[in-house]
C-alpha positions as CSV (number, residue, x, y, z in Angstrom):
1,X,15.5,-7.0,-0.9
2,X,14.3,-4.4,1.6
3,X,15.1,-1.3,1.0
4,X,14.9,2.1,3.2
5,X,15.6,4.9,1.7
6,X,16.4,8.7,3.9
7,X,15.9,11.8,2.6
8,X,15.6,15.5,3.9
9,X,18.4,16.2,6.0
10,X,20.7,19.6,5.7
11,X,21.9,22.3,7.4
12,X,19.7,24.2,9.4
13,X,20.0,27.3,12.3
14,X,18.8,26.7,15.6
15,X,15.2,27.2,16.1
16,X,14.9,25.6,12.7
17,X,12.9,22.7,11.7
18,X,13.5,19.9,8.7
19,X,11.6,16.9,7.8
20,X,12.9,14.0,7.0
21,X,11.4,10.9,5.1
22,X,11.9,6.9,4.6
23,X,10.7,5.7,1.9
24,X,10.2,1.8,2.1
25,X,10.7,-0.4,-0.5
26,X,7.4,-2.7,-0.9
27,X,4.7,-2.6,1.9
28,X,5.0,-0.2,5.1
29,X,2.8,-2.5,6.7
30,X,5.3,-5.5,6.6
31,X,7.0,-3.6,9.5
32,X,6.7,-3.1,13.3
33,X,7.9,-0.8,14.4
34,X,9.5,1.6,12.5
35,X,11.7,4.2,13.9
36,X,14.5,7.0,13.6
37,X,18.0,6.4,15.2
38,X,20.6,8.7,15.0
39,X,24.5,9.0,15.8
40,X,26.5,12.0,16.2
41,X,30.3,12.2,15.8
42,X,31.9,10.1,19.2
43,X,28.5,9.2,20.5
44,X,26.5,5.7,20.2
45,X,23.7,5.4,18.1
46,X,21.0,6.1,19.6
47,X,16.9,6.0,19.5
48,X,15.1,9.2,18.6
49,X,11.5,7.7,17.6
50,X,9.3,4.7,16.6
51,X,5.7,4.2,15.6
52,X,3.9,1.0,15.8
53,X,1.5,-0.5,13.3
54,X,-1.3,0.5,15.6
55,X,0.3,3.9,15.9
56,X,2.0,4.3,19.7
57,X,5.0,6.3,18.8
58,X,7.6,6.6,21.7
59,X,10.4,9.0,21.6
60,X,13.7,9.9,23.6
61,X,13.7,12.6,26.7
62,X,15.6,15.3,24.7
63,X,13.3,15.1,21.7
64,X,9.8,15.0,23.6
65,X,7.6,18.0,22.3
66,X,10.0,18.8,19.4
67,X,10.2,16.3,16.9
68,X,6.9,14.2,15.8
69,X,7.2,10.7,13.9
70,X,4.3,10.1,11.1
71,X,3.5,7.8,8.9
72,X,1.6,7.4,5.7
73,X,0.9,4.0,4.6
74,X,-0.6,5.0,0.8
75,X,3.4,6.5,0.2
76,X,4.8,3.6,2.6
77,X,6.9,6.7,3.8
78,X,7.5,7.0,7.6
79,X,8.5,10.9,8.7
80,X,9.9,13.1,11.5
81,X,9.2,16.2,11.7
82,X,11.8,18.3,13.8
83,X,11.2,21.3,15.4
84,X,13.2,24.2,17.2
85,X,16.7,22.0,16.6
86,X,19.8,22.9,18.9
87,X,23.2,21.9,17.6
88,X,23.2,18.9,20.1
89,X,20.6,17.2,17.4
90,X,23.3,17.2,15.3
91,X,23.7,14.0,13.8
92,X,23.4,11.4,10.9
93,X,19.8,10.0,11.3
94,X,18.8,6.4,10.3
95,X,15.9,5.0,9.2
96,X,15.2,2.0,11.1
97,X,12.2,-0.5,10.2
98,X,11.9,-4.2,11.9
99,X,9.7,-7.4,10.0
100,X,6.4,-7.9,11.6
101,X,6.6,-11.6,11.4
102,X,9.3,-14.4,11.2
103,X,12.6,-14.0,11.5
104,X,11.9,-10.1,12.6
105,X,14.7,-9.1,11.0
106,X,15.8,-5.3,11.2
107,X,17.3,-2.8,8.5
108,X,18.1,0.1,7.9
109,X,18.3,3.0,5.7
110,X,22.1,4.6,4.3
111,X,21.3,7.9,6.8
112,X,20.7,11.6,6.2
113,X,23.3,14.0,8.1
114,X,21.4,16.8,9.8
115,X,23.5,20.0,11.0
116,X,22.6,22.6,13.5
117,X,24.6,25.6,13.4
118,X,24.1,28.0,16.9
């Protein structure tokens, strides 16, 4: 059973930065890609970042020179570092990681609420 599992999220002012982490049940390298999502209240998920196996990361507009994905395959942990939030980044974030091979099944992880006060 494949298991993600989120940690680092809070409550942080504006400006501030958290980091959060997946850790991934078994090997990291079982996945491509693997990514961050998040949903705020009213609002469709949506995709924040993802990393391939070869490392091309990709990441939405509003996020572009703030937040940086990363991944280290000895931990099988994937991050995201975020930098100088706004309180529109507000959101619960979701670990998202898709098989490599066969039935390329996707999963994801329980989320981590992160909170930008102004």
């Amino acid at each position: 059973q494949v298991q993600l599992v989120e940690s680092g999220g809070g409550l942080v002012q504006t400006g501030g930065s958290l980091r959060l982490s997946c850790a991934v049940s078994g090997s990291i390298f079982s996945f491509d890609p693997m990514g961050w999502y998040r949903q705020a209240p009213g609002k469709q998920r949506e995709l924040v970042a993802t990393m391939s196996s070869g490392g091309t990361t990709n990441y939405v507009d509003s996020v572009k020179g703030r937040f940086t994905i990363s991944r280290d395959n000895a931990k099988n942990t994937v991050y995201l570092q975020m930098n100088s939030l706004k309180p529109e980044d507000t959101a619960v974030y979701y670990c998202n990681a898709r098989l490599r091979f066969g039935a390329r099944t996707q999963y994801w992880g329980q989320g981590t609420q992160v909170t930008v006060s102004s």
